[in-house]
PDB file of N, CA, C and O in Angstrom:
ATOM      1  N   UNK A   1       0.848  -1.168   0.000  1.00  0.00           N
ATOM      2  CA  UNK A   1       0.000   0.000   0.000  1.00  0.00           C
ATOM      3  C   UNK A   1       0.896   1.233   0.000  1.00  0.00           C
ATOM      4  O   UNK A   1       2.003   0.966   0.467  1.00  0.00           O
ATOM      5  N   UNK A   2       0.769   2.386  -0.346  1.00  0.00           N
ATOM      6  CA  UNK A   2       1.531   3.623  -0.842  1.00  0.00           C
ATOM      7  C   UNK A   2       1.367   4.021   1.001  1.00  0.00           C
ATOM      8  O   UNK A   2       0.396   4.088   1.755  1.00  0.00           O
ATOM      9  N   UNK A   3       2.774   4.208   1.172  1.00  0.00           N
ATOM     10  CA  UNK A   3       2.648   4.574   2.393  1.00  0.00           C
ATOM     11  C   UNK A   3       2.217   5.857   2.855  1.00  0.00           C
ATOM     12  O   UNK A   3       1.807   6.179   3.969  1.00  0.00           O
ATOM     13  N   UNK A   4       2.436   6.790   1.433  1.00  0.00           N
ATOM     14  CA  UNK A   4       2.600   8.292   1.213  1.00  0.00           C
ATOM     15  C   UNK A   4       0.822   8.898   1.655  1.00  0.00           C
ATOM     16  O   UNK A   4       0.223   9.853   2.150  1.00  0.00           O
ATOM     17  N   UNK A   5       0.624   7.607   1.077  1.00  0.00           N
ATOM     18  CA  UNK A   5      -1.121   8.156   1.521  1.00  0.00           C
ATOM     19  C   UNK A   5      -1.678   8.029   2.964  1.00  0.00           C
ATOM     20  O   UNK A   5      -2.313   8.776   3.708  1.00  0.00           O
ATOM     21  N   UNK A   6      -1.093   6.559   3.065  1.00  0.00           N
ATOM     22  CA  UNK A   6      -1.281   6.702   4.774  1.00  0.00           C
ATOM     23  C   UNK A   6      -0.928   7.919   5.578  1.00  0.00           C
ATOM     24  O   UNK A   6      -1.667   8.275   6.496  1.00  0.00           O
ATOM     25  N   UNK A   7      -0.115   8.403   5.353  1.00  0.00           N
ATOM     26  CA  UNK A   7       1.073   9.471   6.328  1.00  0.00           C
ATOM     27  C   UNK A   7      -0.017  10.920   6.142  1.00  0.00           C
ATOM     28  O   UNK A   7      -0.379  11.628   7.082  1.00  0.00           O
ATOM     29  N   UNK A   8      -0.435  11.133   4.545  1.00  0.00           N
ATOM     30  CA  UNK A   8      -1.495  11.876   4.167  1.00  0.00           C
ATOM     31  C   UNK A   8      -2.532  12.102   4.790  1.00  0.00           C
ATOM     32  O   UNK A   8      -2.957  13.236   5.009  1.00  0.00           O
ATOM     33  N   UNK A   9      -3.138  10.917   5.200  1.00  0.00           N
ATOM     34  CA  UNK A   9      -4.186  10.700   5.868  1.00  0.00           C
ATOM     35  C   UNK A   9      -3.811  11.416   7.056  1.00  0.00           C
ATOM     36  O   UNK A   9      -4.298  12.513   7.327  1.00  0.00           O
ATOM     37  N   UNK A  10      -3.015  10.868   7.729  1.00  0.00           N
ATOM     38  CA  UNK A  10      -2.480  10.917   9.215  1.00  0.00           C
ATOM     39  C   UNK A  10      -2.433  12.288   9.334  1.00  0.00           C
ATOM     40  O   UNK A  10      -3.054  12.725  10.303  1.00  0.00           O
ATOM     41  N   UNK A  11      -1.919  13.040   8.683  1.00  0.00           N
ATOM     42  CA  UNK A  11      -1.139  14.188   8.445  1.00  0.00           C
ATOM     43  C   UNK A  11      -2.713  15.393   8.259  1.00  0.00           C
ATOM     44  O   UNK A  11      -2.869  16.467   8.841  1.00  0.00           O
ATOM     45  N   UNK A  12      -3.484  14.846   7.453  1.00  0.00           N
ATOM     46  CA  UNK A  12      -4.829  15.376   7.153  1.00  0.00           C
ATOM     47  C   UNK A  12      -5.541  15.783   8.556  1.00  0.00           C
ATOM     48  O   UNK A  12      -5.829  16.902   8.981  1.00  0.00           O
ATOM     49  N   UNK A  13      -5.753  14.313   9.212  1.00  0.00           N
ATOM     50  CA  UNK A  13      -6.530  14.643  10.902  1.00  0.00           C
ATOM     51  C   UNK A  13      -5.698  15.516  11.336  1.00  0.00           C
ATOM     52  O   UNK A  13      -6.049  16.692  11.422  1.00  0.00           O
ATOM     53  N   UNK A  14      -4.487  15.125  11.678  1.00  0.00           N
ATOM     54  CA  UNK A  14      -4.191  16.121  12.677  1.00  0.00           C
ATOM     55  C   UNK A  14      -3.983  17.806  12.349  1.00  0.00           C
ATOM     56  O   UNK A  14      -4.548  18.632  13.067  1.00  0.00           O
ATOM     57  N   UNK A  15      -3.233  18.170  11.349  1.00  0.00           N
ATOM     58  CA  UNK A  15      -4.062  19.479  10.695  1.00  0.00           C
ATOM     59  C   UNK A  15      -5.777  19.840  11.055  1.00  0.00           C
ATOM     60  O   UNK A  15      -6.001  20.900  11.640  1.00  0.00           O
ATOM     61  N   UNK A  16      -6.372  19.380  10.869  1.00  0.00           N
ATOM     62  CA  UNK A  16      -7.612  19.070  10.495  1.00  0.00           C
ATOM     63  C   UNK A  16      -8.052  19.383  12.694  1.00  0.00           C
ATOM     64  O   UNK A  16      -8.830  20.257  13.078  1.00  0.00           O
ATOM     65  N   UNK A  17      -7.447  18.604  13.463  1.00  0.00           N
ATOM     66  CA  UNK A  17      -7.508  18.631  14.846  1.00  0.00           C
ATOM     67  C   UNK A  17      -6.952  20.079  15.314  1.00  0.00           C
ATOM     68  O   UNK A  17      -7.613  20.765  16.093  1.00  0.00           O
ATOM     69  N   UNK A  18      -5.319  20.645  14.644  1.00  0.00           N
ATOM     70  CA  UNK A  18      -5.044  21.790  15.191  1.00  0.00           C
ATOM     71  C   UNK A  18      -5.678  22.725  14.365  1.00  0.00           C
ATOM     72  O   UNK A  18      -5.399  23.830  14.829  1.00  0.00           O
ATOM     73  N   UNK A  19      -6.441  22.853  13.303  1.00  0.00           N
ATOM     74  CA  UNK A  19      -7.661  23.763  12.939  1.00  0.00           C
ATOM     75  C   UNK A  19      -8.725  24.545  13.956  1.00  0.00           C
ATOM     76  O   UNK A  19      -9.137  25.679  14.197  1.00  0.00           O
ATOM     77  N   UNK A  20      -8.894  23.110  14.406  1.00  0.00           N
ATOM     78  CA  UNK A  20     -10.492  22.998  15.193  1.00  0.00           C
ATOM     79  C   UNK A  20     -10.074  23.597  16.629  1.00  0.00           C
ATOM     80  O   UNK A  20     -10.772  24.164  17.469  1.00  0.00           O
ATOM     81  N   UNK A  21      -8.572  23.252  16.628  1.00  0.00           N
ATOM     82  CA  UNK A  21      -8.320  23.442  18.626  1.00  0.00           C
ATOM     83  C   UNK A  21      -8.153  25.215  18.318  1.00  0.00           C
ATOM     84  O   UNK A  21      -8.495  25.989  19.212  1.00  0.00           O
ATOM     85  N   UNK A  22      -7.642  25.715  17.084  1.00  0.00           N
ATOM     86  CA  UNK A  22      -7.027  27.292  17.495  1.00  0.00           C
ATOM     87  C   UNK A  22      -8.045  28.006  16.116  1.00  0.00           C
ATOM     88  O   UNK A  22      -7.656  28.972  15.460  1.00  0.00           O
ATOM     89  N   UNK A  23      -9.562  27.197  15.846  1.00  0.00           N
ATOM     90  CA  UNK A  23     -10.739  27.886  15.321  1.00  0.00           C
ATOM     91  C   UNK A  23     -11.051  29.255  16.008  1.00  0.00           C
ATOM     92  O   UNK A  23     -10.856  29.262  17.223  1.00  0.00           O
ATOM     93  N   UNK A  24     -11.374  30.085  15.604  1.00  0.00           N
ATOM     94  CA  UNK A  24     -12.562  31.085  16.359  1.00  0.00           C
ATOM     95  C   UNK A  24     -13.956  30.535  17.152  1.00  0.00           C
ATOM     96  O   UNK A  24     -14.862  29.761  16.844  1.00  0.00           O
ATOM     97  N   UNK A  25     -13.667  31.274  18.218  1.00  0.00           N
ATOM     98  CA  UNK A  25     -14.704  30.912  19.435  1.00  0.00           C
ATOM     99  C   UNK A  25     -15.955  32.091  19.275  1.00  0.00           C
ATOM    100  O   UNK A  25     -15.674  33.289  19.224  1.00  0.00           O
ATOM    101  N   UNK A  26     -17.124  31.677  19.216  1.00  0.00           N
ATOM    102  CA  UNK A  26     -17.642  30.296  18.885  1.00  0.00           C
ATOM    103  C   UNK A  26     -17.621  29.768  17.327  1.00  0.00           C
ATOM    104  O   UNK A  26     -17.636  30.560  16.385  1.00  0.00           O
ATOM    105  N   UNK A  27     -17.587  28.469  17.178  1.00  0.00           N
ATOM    106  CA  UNK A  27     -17.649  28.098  15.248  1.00  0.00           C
ATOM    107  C   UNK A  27     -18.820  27.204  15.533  1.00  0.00           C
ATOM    108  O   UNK A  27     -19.020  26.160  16.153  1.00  0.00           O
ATOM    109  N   UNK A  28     -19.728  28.332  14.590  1.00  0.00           N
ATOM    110  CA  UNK A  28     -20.962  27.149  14.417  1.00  0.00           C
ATOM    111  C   UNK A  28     -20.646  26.149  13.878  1.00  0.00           C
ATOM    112  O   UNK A  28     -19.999  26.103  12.832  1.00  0.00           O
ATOM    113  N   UNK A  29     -21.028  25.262  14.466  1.00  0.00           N
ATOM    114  CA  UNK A  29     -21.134  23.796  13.564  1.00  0.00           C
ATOM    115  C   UNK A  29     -20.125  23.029  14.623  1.00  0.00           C
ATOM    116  O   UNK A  29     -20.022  21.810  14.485  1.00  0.00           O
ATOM    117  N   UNK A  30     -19.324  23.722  15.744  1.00  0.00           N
ATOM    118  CA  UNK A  30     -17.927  22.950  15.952  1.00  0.00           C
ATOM    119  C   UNK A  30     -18.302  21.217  16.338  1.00  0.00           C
ATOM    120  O   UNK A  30     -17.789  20.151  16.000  1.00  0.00           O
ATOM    121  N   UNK A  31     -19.381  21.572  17.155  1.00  0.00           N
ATOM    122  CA  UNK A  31     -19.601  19.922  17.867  1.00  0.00           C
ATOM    123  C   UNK A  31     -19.882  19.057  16.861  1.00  0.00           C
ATOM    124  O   UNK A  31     -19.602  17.881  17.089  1.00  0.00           O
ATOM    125  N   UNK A  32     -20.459  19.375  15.592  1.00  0.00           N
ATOM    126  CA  UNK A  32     -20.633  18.451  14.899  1.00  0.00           C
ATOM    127  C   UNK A  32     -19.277  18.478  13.722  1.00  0.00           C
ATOM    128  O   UNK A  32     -18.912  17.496  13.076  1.00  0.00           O
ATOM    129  N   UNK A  33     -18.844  19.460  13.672  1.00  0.00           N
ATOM    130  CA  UNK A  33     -17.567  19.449  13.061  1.00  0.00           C
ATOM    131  C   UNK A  33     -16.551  18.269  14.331  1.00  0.00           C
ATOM    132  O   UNK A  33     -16.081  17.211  13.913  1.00  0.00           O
ATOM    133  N   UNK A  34     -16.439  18.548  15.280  1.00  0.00           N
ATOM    134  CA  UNK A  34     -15.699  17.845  16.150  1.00  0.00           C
ATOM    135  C   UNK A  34     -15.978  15.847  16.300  1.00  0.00           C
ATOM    136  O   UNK A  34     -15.223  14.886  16.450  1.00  0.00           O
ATOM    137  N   UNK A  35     -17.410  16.026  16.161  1.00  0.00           N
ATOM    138  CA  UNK A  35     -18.176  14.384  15.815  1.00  0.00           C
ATOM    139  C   UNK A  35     -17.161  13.778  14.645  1.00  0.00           C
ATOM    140  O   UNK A  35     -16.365  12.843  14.740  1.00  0.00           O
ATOM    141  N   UNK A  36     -17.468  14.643  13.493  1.00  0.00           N
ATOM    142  CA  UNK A  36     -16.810  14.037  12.677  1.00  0.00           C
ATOM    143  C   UNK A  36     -15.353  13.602  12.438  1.00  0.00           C
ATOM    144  O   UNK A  36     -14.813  12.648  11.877  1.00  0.00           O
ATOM    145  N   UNK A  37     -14.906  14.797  13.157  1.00  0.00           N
ATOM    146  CA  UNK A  37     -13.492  14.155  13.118  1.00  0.00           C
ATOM    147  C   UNK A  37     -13.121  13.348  13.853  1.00  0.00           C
ATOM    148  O   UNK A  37     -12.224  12.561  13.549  1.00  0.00           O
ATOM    149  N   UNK A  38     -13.837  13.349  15.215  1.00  0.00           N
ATOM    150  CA  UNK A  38     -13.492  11.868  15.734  1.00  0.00           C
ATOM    151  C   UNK A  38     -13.586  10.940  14.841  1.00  0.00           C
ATOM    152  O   UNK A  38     -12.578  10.303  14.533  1.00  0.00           O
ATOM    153  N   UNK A  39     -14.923  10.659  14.199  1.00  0.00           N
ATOM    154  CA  UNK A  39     -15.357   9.608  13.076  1.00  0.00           C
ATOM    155  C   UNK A  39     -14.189   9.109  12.212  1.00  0.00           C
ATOM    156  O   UNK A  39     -13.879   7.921  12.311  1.00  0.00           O
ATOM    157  N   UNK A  40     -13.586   9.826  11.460  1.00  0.00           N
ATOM    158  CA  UNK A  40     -12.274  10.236  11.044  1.00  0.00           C
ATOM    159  C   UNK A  40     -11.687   9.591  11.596  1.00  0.00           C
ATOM    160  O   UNK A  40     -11.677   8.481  11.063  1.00  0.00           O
ATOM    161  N   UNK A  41     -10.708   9.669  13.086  1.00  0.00           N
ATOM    162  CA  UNK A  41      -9.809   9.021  13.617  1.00  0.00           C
ATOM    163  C   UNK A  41     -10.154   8.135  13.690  1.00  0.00           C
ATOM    164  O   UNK A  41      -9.316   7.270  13.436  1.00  0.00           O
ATOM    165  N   UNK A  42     -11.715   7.575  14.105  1.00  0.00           N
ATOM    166  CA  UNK A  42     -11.763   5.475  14.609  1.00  0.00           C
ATOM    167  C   UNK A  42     -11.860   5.278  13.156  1.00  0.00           C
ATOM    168  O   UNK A  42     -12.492   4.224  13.228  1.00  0.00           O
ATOM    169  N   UNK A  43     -11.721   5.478  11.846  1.00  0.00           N
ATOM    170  CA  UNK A  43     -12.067   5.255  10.573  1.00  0.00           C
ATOM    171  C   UNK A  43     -10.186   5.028  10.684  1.00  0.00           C
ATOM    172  O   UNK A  43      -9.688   3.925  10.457  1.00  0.00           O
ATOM    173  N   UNK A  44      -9.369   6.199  11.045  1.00  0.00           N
ATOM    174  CA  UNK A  44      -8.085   5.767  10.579  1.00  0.00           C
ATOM    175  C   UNK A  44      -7.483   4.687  11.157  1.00  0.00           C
ATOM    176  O   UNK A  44      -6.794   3.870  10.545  1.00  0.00           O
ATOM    177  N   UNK A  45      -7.844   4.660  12.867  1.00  0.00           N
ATOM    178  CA  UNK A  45      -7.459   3.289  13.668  1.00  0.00           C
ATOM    179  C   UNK A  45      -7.475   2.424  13.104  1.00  0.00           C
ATOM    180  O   UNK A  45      -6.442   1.819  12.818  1.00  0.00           O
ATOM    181  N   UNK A  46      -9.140   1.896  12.586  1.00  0.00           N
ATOM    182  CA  UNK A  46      -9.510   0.890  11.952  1.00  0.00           C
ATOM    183  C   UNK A  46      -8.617   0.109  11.059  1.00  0.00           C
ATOM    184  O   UNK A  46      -8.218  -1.056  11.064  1.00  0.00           O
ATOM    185  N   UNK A  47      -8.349   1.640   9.918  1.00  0.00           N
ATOM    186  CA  UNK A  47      -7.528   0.851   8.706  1.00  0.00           C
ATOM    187  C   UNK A  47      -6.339   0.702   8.689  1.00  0.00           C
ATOM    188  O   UNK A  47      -5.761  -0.057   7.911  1.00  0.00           O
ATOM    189  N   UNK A  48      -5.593   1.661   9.860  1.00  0.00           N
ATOM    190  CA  UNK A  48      -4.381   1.026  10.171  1.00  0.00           C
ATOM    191  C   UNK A  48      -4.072  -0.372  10.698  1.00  0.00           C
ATOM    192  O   UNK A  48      -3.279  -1.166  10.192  1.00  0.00           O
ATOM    193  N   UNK A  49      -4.908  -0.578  11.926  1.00  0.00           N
ATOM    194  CA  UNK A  49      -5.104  -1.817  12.203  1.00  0.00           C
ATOM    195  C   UNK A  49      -5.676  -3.260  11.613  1.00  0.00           C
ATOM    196  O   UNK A  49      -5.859  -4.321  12.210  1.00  0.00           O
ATOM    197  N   UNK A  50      -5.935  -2.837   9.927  1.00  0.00           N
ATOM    198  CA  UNK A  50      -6.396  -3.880   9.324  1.00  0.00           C
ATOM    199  C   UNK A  50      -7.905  -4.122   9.814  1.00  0.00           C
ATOM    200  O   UNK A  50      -8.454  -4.975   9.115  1.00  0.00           O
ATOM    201  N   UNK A  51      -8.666  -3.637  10.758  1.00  0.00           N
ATOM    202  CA  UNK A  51      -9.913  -4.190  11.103  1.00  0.00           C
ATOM    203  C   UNK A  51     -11.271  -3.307   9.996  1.00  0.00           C
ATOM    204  O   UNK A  51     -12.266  -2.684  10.365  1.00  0.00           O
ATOM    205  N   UNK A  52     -10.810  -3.573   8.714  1.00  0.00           N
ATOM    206  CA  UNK A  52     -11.712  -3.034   7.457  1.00  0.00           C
ATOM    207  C   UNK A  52     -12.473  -4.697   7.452  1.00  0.00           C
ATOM    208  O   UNK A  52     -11.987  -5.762   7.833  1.00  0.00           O
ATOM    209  N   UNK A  53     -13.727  -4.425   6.911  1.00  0.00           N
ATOM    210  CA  UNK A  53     -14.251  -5.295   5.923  1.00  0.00           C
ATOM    211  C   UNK A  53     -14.242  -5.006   4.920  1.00  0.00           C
ATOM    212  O   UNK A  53     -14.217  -3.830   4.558  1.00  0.00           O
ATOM    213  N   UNK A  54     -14.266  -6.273   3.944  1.00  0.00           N
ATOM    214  CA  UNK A  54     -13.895  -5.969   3.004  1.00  0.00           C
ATOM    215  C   UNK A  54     -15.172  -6.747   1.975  1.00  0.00           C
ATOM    216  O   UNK A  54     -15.188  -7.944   1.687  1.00  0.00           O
ATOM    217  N   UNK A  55     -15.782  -6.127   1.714  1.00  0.00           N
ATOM    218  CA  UNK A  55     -17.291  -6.476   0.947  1.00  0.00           C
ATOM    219  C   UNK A  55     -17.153  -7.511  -0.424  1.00  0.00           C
ATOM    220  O   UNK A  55     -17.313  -8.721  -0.583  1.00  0.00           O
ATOM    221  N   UNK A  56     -16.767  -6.371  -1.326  1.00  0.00           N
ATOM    222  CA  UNK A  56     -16.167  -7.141  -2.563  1.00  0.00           C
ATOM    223  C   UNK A  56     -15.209  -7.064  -2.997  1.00  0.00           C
ATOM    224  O   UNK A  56     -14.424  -6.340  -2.384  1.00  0.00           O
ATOM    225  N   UNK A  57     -14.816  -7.587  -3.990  1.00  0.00           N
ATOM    226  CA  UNK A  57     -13.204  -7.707  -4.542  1.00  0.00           C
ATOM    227  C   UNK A  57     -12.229  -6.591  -4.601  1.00  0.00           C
ATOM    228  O   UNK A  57     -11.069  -6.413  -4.228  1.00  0.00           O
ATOM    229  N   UNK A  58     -13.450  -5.680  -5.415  1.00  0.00           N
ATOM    230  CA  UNK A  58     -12.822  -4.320  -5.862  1.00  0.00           C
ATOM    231  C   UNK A  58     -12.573  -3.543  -4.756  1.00  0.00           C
ATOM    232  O   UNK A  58     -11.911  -2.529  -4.976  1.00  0.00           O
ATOM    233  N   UNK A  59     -12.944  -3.758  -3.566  1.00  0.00           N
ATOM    234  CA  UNK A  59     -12.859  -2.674  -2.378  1.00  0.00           C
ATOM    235  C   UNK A  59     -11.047  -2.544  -2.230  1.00  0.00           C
ATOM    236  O   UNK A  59     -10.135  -3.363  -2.118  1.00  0.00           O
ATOM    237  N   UNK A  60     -11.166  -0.693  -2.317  1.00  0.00           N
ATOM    238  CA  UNK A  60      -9.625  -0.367  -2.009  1.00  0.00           C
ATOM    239  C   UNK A  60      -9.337   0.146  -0.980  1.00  0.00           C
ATOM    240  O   UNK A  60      -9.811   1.254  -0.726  1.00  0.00           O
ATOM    241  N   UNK A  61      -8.604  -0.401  -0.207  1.00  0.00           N
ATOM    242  CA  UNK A  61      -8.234   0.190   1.321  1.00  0.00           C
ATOM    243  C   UNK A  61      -7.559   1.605   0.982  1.00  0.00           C
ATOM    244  O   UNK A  61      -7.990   2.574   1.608  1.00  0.00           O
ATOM    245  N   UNK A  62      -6.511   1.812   0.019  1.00  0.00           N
ATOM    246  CA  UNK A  62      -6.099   3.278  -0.296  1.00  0.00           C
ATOM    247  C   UNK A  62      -7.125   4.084  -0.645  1.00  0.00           C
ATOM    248  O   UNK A  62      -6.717   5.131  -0.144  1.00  0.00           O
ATOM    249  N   UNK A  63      -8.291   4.388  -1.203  1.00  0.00           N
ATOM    250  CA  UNK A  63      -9.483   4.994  -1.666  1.00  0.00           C
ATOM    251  C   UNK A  63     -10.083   5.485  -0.251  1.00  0.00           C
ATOM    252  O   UNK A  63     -10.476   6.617   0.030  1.00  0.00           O
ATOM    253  N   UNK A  64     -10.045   4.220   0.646  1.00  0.00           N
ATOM    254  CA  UNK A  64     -10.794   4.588   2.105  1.00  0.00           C
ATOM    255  C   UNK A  64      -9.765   5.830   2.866  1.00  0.00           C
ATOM    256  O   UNK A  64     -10.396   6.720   3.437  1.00  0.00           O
ATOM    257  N   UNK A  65      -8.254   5.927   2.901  1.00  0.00           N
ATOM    258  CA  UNK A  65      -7.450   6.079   3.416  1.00  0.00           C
ATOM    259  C   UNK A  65      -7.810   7.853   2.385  1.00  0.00           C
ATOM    260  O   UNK A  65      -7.632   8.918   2.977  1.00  0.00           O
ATOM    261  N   UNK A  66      -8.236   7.838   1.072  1.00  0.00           N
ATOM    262  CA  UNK A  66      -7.819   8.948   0.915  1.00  0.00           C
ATOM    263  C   UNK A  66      -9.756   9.589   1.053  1.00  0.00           C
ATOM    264  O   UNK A  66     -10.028  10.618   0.434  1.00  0.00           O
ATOM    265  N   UNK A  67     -10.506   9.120   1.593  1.00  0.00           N
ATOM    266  CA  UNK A  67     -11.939   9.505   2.156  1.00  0.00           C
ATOM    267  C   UNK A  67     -11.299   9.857   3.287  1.00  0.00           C
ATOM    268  O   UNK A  67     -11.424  11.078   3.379  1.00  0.00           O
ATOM    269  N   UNK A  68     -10.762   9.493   4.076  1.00  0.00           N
ATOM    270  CA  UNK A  68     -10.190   9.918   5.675  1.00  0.00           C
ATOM    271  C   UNK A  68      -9.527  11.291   5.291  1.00  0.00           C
ATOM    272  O   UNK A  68      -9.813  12.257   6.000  1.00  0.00           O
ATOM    273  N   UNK A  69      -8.689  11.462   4.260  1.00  0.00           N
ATOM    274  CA  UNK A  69      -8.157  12.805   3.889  1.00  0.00           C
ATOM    275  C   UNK A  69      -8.508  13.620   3.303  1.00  0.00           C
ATOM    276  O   UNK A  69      -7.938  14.708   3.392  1.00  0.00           O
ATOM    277  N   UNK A  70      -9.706  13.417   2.368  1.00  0.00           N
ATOM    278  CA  UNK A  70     -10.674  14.664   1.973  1.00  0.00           C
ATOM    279  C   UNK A  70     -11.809  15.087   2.830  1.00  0.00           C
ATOM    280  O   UNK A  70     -12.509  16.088   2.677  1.00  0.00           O
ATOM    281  N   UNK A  71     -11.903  14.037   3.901  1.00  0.00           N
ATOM    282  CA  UNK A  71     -12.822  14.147   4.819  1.00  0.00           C
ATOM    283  C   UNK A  71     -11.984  15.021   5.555  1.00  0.00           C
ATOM    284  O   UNK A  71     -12.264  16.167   5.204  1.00  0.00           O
ATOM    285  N   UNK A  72     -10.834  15.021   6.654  1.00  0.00           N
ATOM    286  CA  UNK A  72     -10.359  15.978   7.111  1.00  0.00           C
ATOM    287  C   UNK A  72     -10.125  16.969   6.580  1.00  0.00           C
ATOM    288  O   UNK A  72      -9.938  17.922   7.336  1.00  0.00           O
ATOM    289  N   UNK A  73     -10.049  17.165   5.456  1.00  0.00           N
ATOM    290  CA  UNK A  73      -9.465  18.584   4.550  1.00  0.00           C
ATOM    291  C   UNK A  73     -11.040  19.917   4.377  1.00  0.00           C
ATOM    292  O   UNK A  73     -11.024  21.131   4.177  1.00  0.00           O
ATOM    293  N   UNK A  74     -12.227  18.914   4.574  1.00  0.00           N
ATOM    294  CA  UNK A  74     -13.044  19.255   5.026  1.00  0.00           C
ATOM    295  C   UNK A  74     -13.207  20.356   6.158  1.00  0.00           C
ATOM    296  O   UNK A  74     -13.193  21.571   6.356  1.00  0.00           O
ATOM    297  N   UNK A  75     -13.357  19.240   6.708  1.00  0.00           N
ATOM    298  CA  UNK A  75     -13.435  19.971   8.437  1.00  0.00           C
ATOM    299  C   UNK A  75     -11.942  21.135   8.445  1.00  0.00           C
ATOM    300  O   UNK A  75     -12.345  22.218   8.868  1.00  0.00           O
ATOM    301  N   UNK A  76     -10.843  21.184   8.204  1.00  0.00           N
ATOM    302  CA  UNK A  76     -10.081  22.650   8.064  1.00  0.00           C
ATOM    303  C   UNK A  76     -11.025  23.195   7.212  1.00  0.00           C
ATOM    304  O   UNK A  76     -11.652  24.058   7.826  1.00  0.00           O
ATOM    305  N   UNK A  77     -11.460  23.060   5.910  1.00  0.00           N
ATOM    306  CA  UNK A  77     -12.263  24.569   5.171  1.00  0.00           C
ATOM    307  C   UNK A  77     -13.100  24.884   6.150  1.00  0.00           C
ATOM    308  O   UNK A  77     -12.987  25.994   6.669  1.00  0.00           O
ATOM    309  N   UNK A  78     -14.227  23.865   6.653  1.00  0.00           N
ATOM    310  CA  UNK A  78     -15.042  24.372   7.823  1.00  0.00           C
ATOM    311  C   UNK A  78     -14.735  25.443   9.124  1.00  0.00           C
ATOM    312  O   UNK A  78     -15.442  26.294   9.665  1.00  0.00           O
ATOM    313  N   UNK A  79     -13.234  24.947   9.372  1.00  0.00           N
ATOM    314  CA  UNK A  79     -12.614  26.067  10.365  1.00  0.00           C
ATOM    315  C   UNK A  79     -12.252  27.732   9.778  1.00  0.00           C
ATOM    316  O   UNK A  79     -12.043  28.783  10.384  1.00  0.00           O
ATOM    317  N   UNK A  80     -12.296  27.399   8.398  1.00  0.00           N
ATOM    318  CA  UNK A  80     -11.310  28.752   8.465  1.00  0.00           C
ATOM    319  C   UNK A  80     -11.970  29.671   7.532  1.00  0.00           C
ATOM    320  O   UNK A  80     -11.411  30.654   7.045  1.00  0.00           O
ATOM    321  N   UNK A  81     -13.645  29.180   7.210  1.00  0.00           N
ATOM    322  CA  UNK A  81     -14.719  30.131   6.554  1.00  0.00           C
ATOM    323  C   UNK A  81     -15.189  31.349   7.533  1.00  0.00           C
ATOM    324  O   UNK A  81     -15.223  31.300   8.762  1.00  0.00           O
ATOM    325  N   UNK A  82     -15.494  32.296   6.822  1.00  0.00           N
ATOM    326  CA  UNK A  82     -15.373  33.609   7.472  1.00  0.00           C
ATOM    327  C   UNK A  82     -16.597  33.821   8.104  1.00  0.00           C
ATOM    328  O   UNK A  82     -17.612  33.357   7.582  1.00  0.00           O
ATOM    329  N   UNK A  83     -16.665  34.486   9.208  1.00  0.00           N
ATOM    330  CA  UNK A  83     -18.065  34.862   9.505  1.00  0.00           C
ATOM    331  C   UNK A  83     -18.807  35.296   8.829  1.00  0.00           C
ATOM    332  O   UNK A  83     -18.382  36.040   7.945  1.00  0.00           O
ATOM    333  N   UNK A  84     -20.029  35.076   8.911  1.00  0.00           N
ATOM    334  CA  UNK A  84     -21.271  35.724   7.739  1.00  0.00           C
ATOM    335  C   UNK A  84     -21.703  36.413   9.105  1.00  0.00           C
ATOM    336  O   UNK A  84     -21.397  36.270  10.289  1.00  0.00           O
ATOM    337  N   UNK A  85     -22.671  37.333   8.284  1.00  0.00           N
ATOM    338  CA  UNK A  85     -23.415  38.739   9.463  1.00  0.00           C
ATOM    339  C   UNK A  85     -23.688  38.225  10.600  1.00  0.00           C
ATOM    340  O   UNK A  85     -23.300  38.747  11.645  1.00  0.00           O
ATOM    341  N   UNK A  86     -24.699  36.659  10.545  1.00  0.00           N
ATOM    342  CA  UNK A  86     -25.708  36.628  11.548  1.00  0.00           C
ATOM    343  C   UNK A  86     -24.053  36.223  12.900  1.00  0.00           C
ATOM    344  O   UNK A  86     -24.040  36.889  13.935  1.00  0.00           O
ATOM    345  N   UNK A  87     -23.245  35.489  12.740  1.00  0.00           N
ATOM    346  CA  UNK A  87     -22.652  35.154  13.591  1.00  0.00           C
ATOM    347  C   UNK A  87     -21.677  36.600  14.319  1.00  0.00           C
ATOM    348  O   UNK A  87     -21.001  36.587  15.348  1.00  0.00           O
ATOM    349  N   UNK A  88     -21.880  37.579  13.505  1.00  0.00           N
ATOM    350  CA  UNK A  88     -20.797  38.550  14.199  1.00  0.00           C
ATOM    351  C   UNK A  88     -21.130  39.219  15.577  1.00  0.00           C
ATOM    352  O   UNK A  88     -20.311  39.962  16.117  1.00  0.00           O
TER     353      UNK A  88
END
């Protein structure tokens, strides 16, 4: 497996974690922004640890690995969108 993506991944959450820790107080959405990235981490445990199922043939553990990293890349845009009126 491309290790480069794993590390990506890895590299994605935690960016993605020091986003959320030094966000603007308050960020709508944070708790559920914060849900998800947990989600995120037991998603990366998982596939580090091999504990994926694996459905059908075609299933790619790198594909999952790079959902974990567009998924975190996420949650940073979420941190660093600008206030709109109602929140100021």
């Amino acid at each position: 497996m491309g290790t480069s993506v794993r590390a990506r991944a890895h590299a994605a959450v935690t960016a993605a974690r020091n986003d959320l820790l030094w966000a603007r107080s308050p960020l709508p959405g944070r708790f559920a922004l914060e849900a998800r990235l947990n989600a995120l981490g037991d998603r990366l445990r998982e596939l580090d640890a091999g504990r994926v199922e694996l459905v059908e043939d075609g299933d790619d553990v790198i594909e999952w690995y790079r959902e974990v990293e567009a998924g975190a890349a996420e949650v940073c845009d979420a941190t660093s969108l600008p206030l709109s009126y109602g929140d100021r």
